[in-house]
mmCIF entry with sequence, helices, sheets and N, C-alpha, C, O atoms, coordinates in Angstrom:
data_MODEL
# 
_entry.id   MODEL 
# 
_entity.id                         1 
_entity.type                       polymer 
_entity.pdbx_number_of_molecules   1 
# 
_entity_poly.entity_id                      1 
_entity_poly.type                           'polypeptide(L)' 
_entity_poly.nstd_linkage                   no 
_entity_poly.nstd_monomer                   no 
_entity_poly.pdbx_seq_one_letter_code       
;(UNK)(UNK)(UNK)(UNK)(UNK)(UNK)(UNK)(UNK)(UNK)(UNK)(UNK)(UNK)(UNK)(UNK)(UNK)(UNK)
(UNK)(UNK)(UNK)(UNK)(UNK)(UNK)(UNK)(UNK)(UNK)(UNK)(UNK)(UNK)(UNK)(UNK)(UNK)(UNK)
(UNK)(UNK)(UNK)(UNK)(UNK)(UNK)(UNK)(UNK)(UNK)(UNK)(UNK)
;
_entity_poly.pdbx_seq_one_letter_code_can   XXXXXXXXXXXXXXXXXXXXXXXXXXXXXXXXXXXXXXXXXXX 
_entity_poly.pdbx_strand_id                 A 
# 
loop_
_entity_poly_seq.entity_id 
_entity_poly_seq.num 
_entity_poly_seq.mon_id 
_entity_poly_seq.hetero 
1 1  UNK n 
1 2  UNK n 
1 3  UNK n 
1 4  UNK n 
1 5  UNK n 
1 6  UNK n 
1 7  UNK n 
1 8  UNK n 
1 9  UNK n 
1 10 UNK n 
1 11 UNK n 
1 12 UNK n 
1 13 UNK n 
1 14 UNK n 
1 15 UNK n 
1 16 UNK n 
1 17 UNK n 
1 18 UNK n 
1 19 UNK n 
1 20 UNK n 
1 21 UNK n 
1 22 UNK n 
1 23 UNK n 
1 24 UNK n 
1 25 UNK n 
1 26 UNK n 
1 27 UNK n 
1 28 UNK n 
1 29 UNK n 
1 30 UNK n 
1 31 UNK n 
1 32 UNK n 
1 33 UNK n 
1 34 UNK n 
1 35 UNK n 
1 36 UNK n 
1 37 UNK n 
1 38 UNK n 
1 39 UNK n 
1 40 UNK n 
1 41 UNK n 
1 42 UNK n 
1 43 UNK n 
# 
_struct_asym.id          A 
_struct_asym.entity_id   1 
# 
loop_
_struct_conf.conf_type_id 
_struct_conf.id 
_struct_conf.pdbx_PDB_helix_id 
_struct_conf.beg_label_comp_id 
_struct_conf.beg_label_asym_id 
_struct_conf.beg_label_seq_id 
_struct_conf.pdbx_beg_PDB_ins_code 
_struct_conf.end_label_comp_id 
_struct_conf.end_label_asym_id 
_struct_conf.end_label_seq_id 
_struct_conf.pdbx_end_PDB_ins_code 
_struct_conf.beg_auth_comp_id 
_struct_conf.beg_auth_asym_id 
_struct_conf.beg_auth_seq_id 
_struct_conf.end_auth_comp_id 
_struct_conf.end_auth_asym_id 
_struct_conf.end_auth_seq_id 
_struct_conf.pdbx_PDB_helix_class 
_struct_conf.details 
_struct_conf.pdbx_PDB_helix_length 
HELX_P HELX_P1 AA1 UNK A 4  ? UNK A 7  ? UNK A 4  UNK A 7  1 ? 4  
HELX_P HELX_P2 AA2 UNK A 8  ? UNK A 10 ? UNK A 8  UNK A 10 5 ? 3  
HELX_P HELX_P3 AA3 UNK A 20 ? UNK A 22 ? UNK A 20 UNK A 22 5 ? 3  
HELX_P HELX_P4 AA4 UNK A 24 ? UNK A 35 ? UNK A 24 UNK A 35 1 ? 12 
# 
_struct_conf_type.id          HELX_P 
_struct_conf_type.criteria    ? 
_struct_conf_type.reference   ? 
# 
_struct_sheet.id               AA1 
_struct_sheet.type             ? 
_struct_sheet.number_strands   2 
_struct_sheet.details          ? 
# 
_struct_sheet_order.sheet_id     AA1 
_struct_sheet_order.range_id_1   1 
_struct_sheet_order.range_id_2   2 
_struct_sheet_order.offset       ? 
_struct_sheet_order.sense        parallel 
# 
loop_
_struct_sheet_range.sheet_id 
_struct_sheet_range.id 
_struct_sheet_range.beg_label_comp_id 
_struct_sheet_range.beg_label_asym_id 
_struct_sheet_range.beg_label_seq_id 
_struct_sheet_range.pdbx_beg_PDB_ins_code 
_struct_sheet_range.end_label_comp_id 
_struct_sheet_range.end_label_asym_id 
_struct_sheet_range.end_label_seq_id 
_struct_sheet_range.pdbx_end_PDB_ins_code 
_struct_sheet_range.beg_auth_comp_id 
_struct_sheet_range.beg_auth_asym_id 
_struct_sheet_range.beg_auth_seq_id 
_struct_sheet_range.end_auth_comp_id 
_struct_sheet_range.end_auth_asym_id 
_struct_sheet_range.end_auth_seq_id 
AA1 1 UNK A 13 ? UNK A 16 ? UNK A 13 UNK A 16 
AA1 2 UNK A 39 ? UNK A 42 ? UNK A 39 UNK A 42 
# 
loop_
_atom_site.group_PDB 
_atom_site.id 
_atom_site.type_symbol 
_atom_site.label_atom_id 
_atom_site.label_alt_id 
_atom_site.label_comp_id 
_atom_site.label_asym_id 
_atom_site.label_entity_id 
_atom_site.label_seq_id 
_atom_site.pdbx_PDB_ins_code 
_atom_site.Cartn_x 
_atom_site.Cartn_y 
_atom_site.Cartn_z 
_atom_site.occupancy 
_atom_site.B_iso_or_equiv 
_atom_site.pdbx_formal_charge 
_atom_site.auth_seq_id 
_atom_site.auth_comp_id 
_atom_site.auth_asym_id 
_atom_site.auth_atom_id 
_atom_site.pdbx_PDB_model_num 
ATOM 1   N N  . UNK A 1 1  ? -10.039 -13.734 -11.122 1.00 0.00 ? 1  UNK A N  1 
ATOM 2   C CA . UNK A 1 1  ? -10.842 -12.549 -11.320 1.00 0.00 ? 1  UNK A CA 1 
ATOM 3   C C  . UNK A 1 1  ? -12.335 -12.860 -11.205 1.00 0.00 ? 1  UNK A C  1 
ATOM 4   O O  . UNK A 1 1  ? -13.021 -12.079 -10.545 1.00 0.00 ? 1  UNK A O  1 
ATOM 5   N N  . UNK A 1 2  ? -12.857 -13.832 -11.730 1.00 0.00 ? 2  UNK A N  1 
ATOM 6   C CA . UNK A 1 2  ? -14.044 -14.167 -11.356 1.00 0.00 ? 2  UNK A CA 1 
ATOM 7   C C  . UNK A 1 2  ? -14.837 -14.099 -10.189 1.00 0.00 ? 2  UNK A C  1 
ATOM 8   O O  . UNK A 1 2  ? -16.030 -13.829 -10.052 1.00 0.00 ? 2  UNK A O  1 
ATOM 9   N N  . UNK A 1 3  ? -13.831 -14.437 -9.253  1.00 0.00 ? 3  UNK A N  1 
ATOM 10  C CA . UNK A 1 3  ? -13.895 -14.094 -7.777  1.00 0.00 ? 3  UNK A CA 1 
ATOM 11  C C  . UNK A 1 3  ? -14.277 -12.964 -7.257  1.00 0.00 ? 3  UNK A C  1 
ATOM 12  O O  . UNK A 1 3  ? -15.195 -12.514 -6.571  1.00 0.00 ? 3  UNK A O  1 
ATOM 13  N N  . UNK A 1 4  ? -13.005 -12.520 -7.943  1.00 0.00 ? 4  UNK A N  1 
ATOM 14  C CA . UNK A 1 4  ? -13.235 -10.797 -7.457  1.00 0.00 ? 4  UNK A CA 1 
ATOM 15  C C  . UNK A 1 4  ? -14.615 -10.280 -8.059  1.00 0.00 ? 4  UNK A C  1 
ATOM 16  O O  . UNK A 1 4  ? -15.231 -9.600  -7.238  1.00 0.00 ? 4  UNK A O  1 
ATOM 17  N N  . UNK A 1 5  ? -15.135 -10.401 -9.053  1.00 0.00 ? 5  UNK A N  1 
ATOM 18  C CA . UNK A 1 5  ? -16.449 -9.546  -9.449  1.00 0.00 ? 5  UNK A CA 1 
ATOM 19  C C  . UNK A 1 5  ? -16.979 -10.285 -9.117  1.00 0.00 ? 5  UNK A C  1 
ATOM 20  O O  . UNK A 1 5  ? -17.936 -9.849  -9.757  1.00 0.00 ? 5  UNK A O  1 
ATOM 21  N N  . UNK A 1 6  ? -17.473 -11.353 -8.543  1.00 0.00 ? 6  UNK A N  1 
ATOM 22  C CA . UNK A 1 6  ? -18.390 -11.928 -7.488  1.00 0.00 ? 6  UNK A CA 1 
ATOM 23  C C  . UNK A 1 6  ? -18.540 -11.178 -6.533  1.00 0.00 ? 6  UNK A C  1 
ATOM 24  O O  . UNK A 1 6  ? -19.653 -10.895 -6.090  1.00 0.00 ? 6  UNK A O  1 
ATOM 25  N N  . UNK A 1 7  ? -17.108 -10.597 -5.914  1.00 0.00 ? 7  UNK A N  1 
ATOM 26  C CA . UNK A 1 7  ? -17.506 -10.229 -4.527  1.00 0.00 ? 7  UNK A CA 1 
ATOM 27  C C  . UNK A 1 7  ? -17.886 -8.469  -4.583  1.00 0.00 ? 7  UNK A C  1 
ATOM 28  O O  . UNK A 1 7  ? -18.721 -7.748  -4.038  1.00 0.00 ? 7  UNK A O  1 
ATOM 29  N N  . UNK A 1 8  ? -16.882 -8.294  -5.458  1.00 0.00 ? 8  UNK A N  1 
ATOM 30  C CA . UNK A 1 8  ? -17.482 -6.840  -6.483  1.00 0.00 ? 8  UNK A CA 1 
ATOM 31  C C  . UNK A 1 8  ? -19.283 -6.560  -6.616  1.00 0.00 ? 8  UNK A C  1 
ATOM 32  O O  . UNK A 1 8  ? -19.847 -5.469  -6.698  1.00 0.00 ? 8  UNK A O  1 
ATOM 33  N N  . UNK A 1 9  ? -19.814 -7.728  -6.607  1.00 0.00 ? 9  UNK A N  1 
ATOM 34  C CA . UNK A 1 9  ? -21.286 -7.468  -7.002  1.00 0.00 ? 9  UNK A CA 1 
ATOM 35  C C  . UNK A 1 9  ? -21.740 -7.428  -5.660  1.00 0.00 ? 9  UNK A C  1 
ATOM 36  O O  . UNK A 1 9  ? -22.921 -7.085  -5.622  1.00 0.00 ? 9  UNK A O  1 
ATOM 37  N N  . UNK A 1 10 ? -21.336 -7.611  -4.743  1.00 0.00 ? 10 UNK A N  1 
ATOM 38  C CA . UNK A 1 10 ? -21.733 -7.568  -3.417  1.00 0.00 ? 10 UNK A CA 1 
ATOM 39  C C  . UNK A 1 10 ? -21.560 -5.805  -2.850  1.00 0.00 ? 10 UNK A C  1 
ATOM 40  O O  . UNK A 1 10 ? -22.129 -5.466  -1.812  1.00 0.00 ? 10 UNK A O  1 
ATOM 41  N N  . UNK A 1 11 ? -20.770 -4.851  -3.617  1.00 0.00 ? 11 UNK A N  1 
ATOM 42  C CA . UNK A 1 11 ? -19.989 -3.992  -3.066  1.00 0.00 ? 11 UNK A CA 1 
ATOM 43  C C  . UNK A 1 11 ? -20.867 -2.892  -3.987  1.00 0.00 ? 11 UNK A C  1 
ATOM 44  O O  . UNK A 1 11 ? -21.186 -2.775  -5.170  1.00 0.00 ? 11 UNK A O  1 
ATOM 45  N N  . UNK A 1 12 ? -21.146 -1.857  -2.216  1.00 0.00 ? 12 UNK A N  1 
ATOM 46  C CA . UNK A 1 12 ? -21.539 -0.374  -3.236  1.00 0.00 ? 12 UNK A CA 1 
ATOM 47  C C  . UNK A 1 12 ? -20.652 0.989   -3.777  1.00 0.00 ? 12 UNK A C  1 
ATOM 48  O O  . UNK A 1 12 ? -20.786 2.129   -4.222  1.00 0.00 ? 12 UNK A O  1 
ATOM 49  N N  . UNK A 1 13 ? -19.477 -0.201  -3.322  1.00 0.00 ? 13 UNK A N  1 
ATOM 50  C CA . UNK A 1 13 ? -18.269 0.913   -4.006  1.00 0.00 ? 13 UNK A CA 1 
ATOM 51  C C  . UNK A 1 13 ? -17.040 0.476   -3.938  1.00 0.00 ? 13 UNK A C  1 
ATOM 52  O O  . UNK A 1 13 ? -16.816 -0.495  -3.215  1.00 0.00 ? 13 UNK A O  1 
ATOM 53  N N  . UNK A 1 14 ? -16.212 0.955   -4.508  1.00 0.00 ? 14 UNK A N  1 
ATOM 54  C CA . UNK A 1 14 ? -14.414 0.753   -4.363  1.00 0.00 ? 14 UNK A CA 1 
ATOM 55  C C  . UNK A 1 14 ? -13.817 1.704   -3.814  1.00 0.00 ? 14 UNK A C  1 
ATOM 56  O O  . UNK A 1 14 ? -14.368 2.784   -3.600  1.00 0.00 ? 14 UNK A O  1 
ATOM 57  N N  . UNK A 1 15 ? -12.654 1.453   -3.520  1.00 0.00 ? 15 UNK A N  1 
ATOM 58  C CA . UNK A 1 15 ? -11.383 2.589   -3.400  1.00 0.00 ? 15 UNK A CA 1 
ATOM 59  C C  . UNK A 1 15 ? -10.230 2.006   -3.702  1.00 0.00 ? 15 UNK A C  1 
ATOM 60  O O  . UNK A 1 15 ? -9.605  1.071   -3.203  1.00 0.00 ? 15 UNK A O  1 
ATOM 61  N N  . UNK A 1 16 ? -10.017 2.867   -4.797  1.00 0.00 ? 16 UNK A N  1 
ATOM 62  C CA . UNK A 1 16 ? -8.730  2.765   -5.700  1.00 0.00 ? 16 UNK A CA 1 
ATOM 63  C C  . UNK A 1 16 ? -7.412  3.232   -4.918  1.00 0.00 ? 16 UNK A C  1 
ATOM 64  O O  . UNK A 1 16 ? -7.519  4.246   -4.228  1.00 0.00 ? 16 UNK A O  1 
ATOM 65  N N  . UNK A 1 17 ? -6.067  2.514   -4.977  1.00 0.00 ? 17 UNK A N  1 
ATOM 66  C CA . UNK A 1 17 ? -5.004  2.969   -4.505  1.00 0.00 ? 17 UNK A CA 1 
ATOM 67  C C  . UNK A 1 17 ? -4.168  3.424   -5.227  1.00 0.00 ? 17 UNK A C  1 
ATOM 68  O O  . UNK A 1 17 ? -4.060  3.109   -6.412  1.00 0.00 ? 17 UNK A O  1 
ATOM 69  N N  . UNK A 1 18 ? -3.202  4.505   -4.439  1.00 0.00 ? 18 UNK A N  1 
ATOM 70  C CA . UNK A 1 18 ? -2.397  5.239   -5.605  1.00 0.00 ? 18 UNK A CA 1 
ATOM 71  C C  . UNK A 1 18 ? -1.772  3.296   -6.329  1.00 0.00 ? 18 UNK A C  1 
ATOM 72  O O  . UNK A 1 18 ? -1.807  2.151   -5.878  1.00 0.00 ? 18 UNK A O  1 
ATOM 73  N N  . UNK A 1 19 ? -1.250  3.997   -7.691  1.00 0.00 ? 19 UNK A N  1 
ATOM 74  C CA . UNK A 1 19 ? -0.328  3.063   -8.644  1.00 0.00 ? 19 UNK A CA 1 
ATOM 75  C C  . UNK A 1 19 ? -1.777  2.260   -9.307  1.00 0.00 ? 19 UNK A C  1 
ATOM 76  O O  . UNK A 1 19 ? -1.561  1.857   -10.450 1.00 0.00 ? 19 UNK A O  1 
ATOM 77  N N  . UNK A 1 20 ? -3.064  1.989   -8.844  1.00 0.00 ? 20 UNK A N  1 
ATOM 78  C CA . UNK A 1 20 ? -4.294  1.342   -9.732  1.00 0.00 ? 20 UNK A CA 1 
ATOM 79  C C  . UNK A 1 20 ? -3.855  1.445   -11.271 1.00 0.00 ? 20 UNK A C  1 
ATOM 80  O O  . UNK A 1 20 ? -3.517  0.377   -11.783 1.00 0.00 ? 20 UNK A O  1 
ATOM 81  N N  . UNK A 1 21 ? -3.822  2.421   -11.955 1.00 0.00 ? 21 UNK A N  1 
ATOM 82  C CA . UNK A 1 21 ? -3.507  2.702   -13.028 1.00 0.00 ? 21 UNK A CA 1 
ATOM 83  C C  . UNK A 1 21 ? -2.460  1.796   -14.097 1.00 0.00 ? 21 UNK A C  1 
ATOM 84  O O  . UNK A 1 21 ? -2.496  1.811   -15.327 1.00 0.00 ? 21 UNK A O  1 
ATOM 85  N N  . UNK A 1 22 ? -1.289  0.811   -12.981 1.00 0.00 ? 22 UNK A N  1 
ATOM 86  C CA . UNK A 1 22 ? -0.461  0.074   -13.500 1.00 0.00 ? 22 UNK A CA 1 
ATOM 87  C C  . UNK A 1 22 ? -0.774  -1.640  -13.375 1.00 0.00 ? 22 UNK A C  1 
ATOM 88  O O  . UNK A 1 22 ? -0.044  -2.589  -13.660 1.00 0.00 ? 22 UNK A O  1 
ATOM 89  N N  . UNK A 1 23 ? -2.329  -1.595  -12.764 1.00 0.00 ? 23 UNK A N  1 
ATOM 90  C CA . UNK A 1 23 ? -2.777  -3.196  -12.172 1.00 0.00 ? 23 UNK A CA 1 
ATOM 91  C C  . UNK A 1 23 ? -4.161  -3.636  -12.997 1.00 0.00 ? 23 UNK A C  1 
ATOM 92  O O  . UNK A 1 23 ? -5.301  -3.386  -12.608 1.00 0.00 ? 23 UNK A O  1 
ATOM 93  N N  . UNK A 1 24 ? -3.744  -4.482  -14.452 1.00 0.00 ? 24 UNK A N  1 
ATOM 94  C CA . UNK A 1 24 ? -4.322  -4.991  -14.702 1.00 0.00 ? 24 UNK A CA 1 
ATOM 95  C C  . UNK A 1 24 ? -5.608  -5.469  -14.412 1.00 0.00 ? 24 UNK A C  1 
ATOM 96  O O  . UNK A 1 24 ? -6.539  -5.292  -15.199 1.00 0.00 ? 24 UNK A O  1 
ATOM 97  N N  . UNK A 1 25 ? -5.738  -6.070  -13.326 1.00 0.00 ? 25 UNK A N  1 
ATOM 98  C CA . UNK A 1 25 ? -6.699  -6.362  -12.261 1.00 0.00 ? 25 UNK A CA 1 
ATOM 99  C C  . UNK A 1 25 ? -7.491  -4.865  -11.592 1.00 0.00 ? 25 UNK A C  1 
ATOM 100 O O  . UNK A 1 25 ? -8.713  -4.935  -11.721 1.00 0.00 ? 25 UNK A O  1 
ATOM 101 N N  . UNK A 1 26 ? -7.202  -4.088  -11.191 1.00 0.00 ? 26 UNK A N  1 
ATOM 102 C CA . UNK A 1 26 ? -7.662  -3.228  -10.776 1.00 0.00 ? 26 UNK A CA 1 
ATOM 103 C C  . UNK A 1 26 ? -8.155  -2.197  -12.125 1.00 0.00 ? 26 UNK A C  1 
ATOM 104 O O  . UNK A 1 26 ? -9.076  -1.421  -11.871 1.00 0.00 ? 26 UNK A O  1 
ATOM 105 N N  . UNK A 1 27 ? -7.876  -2.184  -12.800 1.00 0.00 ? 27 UNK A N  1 
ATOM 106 C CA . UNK A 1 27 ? -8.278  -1.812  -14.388 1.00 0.00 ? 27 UNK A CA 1 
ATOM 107 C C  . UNK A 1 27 ? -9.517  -2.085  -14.441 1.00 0.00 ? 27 UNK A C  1 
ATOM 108 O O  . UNK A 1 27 ? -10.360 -1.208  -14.628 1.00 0.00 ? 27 UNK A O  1 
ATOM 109 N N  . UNK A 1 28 ? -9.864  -3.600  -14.253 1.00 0.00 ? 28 UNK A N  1 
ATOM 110 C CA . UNK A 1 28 ? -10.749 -4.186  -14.640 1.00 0.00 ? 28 UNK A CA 1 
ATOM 111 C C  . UNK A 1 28 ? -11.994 -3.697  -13.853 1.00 0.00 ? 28 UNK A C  1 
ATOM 112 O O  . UNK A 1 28 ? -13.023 -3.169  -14.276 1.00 0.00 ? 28 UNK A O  1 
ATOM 113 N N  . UNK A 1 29 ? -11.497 -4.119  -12.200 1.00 0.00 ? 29 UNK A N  1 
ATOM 114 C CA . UNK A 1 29 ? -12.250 -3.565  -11.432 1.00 0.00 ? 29 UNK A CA 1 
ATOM 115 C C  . UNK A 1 29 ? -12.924 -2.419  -11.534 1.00 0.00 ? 29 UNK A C  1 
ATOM 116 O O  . UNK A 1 29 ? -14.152 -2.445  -11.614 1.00 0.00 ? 29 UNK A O  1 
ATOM 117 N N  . UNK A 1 30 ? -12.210 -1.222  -11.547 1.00 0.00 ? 30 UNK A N  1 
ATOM 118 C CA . UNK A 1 30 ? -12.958 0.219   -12.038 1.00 0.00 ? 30 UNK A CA 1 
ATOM 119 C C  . UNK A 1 30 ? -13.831 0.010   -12.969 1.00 0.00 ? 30 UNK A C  1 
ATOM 120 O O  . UNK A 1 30 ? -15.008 0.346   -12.840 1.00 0.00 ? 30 UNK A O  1 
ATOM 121 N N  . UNK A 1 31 ? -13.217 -0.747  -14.338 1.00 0.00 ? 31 UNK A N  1 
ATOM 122 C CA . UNK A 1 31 ? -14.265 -0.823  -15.074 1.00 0.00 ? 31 UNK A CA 1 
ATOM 123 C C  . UNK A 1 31 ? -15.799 -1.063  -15.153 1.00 0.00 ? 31 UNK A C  1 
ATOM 124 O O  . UNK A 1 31 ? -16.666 -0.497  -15.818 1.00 0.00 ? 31 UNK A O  1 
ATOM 125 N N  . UNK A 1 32 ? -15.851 -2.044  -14.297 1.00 0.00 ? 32 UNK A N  1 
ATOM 126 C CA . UNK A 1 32 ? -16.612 -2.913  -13.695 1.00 0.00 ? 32 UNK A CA 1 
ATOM 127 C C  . UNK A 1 32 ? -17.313 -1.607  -12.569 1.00 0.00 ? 32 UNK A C  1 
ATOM 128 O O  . UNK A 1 32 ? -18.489 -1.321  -12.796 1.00 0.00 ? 32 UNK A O  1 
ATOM 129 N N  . UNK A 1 33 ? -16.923 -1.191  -11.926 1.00 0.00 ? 33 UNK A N  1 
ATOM 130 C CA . UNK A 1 33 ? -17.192 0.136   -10.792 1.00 0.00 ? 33 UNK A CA 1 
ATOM 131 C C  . UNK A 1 33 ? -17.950 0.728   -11.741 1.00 0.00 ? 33 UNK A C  1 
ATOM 132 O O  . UNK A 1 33 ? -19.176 0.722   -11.636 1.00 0.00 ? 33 UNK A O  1 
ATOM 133 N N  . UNK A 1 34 ? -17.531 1.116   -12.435 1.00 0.00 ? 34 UNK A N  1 
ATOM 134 C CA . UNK A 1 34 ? -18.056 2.692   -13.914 1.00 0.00 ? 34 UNK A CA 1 
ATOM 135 C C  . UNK A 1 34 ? -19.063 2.105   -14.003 1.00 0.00 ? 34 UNK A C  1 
ATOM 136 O O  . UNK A 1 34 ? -20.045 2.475   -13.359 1.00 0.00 ? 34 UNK A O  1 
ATOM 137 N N  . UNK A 1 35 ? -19.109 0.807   -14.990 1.00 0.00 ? 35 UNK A N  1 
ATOM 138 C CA . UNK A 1 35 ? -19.980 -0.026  -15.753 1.00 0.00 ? 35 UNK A CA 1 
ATOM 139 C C  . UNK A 1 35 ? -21.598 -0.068  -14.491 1.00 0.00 ? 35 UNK A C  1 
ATOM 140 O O  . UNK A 1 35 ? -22.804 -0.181  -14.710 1.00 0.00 ? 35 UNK A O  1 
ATOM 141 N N  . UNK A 1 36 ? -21.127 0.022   -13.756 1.00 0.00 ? 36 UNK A N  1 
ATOM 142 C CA . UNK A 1 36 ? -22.250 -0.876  -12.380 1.00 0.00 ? 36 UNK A CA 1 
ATOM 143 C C  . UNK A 1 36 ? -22.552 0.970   -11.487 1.00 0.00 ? 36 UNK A C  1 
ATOM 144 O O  . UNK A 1 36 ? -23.271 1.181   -10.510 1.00 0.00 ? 36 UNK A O  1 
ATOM 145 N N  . UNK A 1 37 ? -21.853 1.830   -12.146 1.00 0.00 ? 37 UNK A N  1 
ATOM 146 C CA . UNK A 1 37 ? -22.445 3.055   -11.125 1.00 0.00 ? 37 UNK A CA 1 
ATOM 147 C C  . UNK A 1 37 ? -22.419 3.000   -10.103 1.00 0.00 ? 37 UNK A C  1 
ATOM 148 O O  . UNK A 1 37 ? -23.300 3.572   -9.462  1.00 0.00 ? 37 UNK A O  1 
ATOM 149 N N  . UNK A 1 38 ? -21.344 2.251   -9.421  1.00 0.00 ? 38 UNK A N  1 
ATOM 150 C CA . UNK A 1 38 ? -20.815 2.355   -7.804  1.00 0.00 ? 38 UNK A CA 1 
ATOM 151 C C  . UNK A 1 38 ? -19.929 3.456   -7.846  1.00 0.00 ? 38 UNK A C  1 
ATOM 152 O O  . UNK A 1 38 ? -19.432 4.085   -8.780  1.00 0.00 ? 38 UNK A O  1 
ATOM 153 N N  . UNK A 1 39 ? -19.801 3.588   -5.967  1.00 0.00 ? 39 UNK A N  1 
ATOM 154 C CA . UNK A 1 39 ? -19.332 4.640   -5.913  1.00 0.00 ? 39 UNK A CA 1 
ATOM 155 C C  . UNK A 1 39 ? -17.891 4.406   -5.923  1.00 0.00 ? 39 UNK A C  1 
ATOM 156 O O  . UNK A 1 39 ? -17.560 3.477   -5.186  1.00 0.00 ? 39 UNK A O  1 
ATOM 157 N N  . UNK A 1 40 ? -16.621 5.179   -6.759  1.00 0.00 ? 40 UNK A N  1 
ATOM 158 C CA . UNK A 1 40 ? -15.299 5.437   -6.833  1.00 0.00 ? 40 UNK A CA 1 
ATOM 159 C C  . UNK A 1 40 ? -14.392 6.310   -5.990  1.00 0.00 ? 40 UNK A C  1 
ATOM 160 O O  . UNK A 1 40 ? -14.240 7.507   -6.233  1.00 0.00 ? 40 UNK A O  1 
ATOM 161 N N  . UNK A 1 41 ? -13.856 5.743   -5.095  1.00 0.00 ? 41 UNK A N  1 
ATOM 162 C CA . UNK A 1 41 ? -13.303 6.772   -4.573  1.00 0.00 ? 41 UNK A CA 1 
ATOM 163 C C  . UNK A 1 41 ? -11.390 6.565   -4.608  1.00 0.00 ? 41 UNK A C  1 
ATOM 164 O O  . UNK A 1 41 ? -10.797 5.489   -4.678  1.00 0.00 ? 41 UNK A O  1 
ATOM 165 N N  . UNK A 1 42 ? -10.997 7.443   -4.562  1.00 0.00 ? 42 UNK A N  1 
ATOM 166 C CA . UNK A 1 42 ? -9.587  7.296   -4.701  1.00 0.00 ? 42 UNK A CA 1 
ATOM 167 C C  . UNK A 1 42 ? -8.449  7.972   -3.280  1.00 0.00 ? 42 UNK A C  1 
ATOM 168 O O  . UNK A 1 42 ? -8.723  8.849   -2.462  1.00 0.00 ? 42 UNK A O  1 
ATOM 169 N N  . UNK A 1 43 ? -7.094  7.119   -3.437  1.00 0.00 ? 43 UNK A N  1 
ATOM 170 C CA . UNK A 1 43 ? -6.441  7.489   -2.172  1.00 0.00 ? 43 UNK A CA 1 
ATOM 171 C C  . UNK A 1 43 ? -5.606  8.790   -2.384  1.00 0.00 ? 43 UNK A C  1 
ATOM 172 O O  . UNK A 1 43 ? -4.974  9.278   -1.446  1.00 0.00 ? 43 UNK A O  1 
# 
């Protein structure tokens, strides 16, 4: 995971896939999205 919000800090946004909601990891991510005021978008 460290990784990932490394590369997360590089990024002016996400897109969430259906089932996000059940991935630990992707949990985090959004969080991290919210937290940082990038843009969220969903499938």
């Amino acid at each position: 995971m460290k990784i990932d919000i490394a590369l997360l800090e590089m990024c002016e946004g996400i897109y969430m896939l259906k089932g996000w909601e059940k991935s630990c990891g992707a949990n985090r991510e959004y969080g991290y999205a919210l937290a940082s005021d990038m843009k969220i978008m969903f499938e």
